[in-house]
C-alpha positions as a Markdown table, in Angstrom:
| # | Residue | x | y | z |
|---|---|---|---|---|
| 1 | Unk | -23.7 | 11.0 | -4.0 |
| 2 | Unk | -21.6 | 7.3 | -3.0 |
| 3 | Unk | -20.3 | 7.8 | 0.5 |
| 4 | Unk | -16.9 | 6.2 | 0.9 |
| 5 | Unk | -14.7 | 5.5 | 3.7 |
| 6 | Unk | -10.9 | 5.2 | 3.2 |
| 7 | Unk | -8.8 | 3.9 | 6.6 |
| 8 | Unk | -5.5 | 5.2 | 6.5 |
| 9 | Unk | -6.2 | 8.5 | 4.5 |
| 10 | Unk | -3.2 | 10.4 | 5.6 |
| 11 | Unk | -1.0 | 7.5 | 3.9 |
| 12 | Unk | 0.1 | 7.6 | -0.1 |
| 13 | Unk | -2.3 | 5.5 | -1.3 |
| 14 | Unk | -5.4 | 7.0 | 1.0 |
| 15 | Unk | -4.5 | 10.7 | -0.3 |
| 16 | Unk | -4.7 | 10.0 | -3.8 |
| 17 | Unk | -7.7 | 7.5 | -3.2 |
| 18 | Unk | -9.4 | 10.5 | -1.3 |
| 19 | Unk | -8.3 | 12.9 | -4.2 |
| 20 | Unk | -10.0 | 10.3 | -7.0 |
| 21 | Unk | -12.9 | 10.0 | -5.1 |
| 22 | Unk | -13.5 | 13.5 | -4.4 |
| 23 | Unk | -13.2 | 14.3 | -8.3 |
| 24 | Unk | -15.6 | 11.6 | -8.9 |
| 25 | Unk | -18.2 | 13.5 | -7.0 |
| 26 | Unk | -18.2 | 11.2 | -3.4 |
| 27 | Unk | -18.5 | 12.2 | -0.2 |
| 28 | Unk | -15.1 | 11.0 | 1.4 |
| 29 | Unk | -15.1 | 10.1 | 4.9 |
| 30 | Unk | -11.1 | 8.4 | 6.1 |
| 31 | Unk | -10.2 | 7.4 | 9.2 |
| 32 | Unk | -6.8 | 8.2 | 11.0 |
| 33 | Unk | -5.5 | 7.8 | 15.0 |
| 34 | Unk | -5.9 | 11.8 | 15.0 |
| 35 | Unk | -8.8 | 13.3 | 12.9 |
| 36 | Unk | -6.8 | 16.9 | 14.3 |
| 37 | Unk | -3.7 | 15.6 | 12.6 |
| 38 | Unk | -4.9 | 14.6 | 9.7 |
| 39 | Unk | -6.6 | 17.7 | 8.9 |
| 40 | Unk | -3.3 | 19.5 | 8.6 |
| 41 | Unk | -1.4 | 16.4 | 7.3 |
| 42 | Unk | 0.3 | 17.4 | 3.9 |
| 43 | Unk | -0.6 | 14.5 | 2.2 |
| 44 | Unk | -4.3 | 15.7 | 2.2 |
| 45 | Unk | -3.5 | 19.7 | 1.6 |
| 46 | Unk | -5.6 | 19.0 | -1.7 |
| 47 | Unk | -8.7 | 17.9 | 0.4 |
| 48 | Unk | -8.3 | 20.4 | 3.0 |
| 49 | Unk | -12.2 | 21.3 | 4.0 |
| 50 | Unk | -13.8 | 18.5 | 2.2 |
| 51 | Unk | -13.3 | 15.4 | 4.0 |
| 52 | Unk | -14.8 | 14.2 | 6.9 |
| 53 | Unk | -12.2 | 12.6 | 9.3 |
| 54 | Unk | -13.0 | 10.6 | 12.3 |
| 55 | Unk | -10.5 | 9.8 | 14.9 |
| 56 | Unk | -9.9 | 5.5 | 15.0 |
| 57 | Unk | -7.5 | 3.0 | 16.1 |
| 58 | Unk | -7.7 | 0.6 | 13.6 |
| 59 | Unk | -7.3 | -2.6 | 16.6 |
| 60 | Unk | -10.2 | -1.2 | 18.3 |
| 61 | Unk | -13.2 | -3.5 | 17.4 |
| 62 | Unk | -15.5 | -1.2 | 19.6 |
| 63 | Unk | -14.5 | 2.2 | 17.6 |
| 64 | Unk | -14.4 | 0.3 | 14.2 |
| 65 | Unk | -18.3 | -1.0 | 15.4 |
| 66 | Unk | -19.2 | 2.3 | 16.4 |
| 67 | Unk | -18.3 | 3.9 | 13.0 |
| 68 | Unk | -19.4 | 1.1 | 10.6 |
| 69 | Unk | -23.3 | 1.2 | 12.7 |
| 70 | Unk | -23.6 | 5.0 | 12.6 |
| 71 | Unk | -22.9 | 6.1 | 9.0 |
| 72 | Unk | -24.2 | 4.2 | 5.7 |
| 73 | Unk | -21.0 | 3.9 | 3.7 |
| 74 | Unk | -21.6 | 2.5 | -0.3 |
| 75 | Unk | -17.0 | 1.5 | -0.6 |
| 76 | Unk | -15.1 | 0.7 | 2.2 |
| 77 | Unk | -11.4 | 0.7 | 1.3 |
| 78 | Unk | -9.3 | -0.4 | 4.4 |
| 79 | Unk | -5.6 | 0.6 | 3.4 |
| 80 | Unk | -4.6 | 1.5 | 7.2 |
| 81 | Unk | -1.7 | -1.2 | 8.5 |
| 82 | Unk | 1.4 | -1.8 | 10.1 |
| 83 | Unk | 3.5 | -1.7 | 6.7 |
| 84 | Unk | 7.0 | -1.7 | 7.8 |
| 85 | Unk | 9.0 | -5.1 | 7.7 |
| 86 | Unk | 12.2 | -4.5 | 10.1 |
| 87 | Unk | 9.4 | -3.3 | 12.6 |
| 88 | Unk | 6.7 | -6.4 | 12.3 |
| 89 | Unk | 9.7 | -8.6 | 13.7 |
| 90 | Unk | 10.7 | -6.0 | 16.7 |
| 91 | Unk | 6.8 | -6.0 | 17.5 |
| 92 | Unk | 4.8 | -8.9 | 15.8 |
| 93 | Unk | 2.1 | -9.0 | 18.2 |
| 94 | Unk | 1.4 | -5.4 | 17.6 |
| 95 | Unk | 1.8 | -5.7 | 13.7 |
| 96 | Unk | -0.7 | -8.9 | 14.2 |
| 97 | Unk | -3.0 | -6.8 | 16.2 |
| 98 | Unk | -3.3 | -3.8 | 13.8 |
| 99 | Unk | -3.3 | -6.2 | 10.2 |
| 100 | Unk | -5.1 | -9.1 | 11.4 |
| 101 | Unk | -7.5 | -8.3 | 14.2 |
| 102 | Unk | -8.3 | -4.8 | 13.1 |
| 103 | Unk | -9.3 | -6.5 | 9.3 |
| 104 | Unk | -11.5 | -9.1 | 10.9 |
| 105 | Unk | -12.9 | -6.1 | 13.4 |
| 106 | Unk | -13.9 | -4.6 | 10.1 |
| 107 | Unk | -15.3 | -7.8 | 8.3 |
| 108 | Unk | -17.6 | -8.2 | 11.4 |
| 109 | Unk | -19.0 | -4.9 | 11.7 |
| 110 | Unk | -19.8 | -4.8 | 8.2 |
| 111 | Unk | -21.6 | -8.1 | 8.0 |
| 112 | Unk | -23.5 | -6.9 | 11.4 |
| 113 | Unk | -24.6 | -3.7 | 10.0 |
| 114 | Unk | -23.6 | -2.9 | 6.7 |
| 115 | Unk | -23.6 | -6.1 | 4.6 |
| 116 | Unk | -24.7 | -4.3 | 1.1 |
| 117 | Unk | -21.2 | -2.1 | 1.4 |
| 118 | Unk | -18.4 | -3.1 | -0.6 |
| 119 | Unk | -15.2 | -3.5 | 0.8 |
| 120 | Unk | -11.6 | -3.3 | -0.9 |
| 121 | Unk | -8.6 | -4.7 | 1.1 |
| 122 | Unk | -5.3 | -3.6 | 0.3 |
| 123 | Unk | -2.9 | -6.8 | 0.4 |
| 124 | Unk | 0.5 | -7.1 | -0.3 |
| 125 | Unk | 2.6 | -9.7 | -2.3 |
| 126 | Unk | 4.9 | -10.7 | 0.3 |
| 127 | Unk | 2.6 | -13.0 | 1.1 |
| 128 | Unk | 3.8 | -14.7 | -1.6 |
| 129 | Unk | 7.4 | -14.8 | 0.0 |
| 130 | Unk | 9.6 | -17.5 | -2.0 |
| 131 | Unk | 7.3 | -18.3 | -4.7 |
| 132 | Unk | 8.2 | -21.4 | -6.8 |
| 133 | Unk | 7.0 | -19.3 | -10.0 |
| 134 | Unk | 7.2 | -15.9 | -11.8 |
| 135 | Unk | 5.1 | -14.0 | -12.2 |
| 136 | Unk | 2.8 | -14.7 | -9.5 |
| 137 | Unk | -0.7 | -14.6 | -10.4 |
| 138 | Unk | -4.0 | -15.0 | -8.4 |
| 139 | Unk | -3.3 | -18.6 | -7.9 |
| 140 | Unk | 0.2 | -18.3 | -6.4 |
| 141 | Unk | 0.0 | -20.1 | -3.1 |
| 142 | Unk | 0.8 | -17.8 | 0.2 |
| 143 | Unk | 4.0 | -18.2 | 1.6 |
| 144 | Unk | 4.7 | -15.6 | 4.4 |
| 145 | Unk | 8.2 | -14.7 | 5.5 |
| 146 | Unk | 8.6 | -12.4 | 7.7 |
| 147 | Unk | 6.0 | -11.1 | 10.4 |
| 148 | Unk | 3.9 | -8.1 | 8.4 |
| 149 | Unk | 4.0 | -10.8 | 5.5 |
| 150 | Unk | 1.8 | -13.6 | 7.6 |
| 151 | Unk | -0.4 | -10.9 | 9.0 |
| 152 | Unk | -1.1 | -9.6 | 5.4 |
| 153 | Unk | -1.4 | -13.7 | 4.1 |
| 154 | Unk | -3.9 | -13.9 | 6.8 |
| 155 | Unk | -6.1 | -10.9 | 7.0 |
| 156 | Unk | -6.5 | -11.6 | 2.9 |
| 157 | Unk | -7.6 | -15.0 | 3.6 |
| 158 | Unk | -10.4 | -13.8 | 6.8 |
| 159 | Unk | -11.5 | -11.2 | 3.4 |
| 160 | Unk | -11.6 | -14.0 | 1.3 |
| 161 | Unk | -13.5 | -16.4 | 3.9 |
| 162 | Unk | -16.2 | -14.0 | 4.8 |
| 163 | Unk | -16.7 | -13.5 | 0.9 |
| 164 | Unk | -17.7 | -16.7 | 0.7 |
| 165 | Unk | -19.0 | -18.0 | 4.1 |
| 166 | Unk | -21.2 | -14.5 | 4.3 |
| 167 | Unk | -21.4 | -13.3 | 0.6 |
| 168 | Unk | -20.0 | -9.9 | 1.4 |
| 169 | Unk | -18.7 | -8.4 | -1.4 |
| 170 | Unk | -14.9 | -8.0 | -0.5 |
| 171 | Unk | -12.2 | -7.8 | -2.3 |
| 172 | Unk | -8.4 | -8.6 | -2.0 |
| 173 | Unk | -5.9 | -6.3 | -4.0 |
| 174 | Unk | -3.0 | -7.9 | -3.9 |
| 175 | Unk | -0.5 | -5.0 | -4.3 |
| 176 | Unk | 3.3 | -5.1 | -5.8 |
| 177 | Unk | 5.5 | -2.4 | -4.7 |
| 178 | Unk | 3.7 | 1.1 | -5.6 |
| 179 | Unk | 5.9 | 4.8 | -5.2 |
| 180 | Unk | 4.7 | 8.0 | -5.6 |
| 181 | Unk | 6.2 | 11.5 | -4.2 |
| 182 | Unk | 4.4 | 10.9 | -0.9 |
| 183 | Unk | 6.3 | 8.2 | -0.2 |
| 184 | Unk | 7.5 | 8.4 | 3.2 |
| 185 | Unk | 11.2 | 7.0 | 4.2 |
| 186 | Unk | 10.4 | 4.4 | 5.5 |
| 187 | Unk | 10.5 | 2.6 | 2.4 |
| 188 | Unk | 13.5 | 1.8 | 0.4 |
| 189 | Unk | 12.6 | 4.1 | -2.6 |
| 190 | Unk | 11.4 | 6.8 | -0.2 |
| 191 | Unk | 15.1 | 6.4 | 1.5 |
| 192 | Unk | 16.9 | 6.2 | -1.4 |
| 193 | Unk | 15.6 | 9.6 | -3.3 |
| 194 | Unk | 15.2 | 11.4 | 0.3 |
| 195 | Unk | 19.2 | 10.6 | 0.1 |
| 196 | Unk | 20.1 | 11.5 | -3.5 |
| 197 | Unk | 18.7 | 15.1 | -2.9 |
| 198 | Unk | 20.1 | 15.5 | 0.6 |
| 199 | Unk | 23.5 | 14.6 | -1.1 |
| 200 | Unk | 22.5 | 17.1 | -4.0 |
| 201 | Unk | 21.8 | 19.6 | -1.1 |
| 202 | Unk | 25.2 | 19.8 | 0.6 |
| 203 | Unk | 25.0 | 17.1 | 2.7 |
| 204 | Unk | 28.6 | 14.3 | 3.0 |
| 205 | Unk | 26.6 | 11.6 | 4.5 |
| 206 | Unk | 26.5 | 8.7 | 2.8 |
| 207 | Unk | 23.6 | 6.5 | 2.2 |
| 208 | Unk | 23.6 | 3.4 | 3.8 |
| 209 | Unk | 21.6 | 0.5 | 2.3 |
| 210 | Unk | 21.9 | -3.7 | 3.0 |
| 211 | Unk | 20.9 | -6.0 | -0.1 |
| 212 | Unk | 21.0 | -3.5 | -3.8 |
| 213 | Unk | 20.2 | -7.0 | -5.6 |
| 214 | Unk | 16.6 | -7.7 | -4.5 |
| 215 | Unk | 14.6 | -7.7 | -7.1 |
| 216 | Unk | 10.9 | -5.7 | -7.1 |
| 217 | Unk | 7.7 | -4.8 | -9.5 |
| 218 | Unk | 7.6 | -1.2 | -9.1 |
| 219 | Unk | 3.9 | 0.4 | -10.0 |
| 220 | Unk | 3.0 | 4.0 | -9.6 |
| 221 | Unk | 0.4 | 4.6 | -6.7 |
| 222 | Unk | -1.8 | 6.9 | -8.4 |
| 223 | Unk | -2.4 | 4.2 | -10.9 |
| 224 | Unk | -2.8 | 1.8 | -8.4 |
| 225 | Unk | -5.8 | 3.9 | -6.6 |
| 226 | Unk | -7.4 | 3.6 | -10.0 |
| 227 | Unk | -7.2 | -0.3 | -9.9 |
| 228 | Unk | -8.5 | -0.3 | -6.2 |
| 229 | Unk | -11.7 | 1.7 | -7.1 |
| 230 | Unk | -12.0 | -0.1 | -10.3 |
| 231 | Unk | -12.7 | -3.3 | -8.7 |
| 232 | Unk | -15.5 | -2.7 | -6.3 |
| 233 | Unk | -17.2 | -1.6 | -9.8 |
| 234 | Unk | -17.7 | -4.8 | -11.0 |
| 235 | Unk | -20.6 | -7.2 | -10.7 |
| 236 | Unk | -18.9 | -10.2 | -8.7 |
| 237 | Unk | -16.2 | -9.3 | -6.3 |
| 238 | Unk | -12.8 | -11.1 | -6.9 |
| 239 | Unk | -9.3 | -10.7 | -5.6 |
| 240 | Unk | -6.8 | -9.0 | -7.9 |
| 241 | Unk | -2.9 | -8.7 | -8.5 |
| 242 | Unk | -2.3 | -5.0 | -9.3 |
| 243 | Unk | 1.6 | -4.8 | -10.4 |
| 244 | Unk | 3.4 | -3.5 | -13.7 |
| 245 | Unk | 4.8 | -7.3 | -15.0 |
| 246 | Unk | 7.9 | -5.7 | -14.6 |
| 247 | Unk | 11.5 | -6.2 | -12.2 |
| 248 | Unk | 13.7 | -3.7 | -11.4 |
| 249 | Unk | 16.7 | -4.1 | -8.8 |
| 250 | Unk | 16.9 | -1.9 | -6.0 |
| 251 | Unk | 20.2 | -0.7 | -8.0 |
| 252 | Unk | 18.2 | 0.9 | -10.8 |
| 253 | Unk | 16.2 | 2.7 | -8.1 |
| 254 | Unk | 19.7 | 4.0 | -6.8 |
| 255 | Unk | 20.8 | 4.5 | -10.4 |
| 256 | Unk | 17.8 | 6.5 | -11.6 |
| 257 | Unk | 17.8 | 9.0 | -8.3 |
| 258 | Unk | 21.1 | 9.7 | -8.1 |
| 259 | Unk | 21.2 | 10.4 | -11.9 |
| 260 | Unk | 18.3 | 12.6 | -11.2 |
| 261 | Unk | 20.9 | 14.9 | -9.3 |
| 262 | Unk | 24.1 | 14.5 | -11.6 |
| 263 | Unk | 25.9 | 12.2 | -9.2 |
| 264 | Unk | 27.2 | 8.6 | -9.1 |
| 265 | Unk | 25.6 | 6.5 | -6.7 |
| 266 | Unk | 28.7 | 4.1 | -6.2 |
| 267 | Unk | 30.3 | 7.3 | -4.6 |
| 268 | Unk | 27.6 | 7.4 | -1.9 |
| 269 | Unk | 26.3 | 4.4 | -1.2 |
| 270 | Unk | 27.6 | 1.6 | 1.7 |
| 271 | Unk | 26.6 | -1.4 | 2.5 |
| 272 | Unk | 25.8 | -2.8 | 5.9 |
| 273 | Unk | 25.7 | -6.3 | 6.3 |
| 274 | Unk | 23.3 | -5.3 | 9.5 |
| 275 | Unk | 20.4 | -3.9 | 7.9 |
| 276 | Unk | 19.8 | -7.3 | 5.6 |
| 277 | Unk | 16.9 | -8.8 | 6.9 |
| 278 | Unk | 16.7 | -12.1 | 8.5 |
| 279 | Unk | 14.1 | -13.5 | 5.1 |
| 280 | Unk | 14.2 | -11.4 | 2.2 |
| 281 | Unk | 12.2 | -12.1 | -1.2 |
| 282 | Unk | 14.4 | -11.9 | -4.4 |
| 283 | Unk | 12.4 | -11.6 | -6.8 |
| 284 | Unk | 8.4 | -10.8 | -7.0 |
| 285 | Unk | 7.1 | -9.8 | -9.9 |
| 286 | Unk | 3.1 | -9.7 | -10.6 |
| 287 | Unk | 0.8 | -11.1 | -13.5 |
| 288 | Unk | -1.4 | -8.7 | -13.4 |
| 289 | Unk | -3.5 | -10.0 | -16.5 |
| 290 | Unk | -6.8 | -10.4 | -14.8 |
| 291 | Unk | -6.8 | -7.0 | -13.6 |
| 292 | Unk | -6.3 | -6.2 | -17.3 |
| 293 | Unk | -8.7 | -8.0 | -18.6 |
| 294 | Unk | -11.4 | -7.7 | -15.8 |
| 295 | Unk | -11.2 | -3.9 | -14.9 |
| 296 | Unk | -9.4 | -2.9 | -18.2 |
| 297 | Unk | -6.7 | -1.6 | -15.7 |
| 298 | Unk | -2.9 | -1.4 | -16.6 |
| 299 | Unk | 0.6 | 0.7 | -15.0 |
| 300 | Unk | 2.3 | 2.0 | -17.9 |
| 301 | Unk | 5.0 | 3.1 | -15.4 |
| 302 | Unk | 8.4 | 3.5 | -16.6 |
| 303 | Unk | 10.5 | 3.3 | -13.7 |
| 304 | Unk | 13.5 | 5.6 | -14.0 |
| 305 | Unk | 11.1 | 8.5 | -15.0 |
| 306 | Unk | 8.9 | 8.1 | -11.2 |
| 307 | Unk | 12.3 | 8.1 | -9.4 |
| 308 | Unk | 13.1 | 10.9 | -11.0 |
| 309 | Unk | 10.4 | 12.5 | -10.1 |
| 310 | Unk | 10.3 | 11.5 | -6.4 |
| 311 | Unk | 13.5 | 12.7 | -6.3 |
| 312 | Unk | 13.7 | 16.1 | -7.8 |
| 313 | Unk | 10.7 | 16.8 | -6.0 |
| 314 | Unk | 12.7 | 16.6 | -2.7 |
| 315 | Unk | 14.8 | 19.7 | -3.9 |
């Protein structure tokens, strides 16, 4: 059976990639700071008993080494990362440290002792920042704004640079904003539903949010797993945008959960000028035609009906 690695398996995206796998009949290894924790972490209760974890910190280039040299792995997909915006500027050397060094730890062992494995990179399109175009496509230059965005911009580029300078074949998936029901609060959509069914519950707190005009393609994850595998299926690796071609507001977000719950969202929402952010992309929304055409991959998601499920499933 393919023997795959997945770093960051205890996050959304790992857990259903893990799940996928599994059903496709691969022997699943993931990586997480605490292999103890993540065996009782609730994102992998599905897996329980038939992964095997190891214990890494992704900026360690001699625990990445040691792993990479001791266990053959057919896909590599390195999802773990310092995702959180506010926190890349409080800490921007440690955000630098996790994205950038622990990517280029990665590319290194594997061109040292596994240079047949293929490697998937999970990207972001904030590197795209303020794009002079929409949608942004393959081509889009990188333009970084904020501190997890340049570390992102920069770790795709090593990917793309030891494709080339070392013919590893690694790919870039250059990911619009993807939800699911394991998504933790840390992200706006994760805060947002988290709220509407606290609200729902009892609770009189409101819900306070900065900028409800930013504009976002919103994917579902466990399509998005789909796409990652898809393209380390292919003949010649390439990097890919893997969005829905569609923009939604952070309103309809608010909108869609708090009708989830029969309840008006203007009634609980305030805004706070503090939690803006000092650069903040308006609108990014993905082309993601060559993933279409390439993998035959596509998000059908319909927006209003995932945030209703995020959010009822909170209850």
């Amino acid at each position: 059976m393919p023997i795959a690695l997945i770093t960051g398996i205890t996050g959304q995206d790992g857990s259903y990639l893990a799940e996928f796998l599994l059903a496709q009949g691969y022997d699943v290894h993931g990586t997480s700071r605490s292999a103890q924790d993540a065996a009782t972490h609730a994102n992998l209760a599905l897996c329980t008993g038939r992964l095997r974890l190891h214990s890494l910190e992704i900026s360690d280039p001699a625990g990445i080494t040691s792993l990479i040299r001791g266990t053959s792995f057919d896909e590599i997909y390195h999802l773990a990362a310092q995702t959180h915006v506010p926190r890349s500027f409080e800490d921007p050397l440690g955000t630098c440290q996790t994205n950038v060094m622990g990517t280029v730890a990665l590319l290194e062992a594997i061109r040292t002792f596994q240079p047949r494995a293929l490697l998937f990179h999970a990207s972001s399109s904030l590197v795209f920042g303020q794009p002079d175009h929409a949608p942004q496509d393959e081509s889009t230059p990188f333009r970084p704004e904020n501190p997890y965005a340049a570390s992102k911009a920069m770790a795709a580029q090593l990917v793309s640079i030891y494709r080339k300078a070392h013919s590893l074949f690694a790919v870039n998936g250059l990911c619009y904003n993807h939800e699911s029901p394991r998504r933790g609060t840390d992200f706006v959509t994760g805060k947002i539903c988290r709220a509407a069914a606290r609200i729902r519950g009892g609770s009189r707190d409101p819900l306070v949010l900065g900028a409800i005009d930013a504009q976002r393609d919103w994917g579902d994850a466990r399509q998005f797993i789909k796409g990652f595998h898809a393209s380390l299926q292919t003949q010649v690796p390439s990097d890919y945008i893997f969005a829905t071609g569609k923009l939604h507001t952070v309103q309809d977000v608010l909108a869609a959960a708090f009708s989830a719950v029969d309840l008006d969202w203007k009634e609980w929402v305030r805004h706070d000028p503090a939690l803006l952010r000092p650069s903040e992309p308006r609108a990014l929304g993905g082309d993601p035609s060559h993933a279409a055409k390439t993998l035959s991959w596509k998000d059908t998601t319909h927006l209003p009906v995932l945030i209703r499920e995020m959010t009822l499933s909170l209850r």
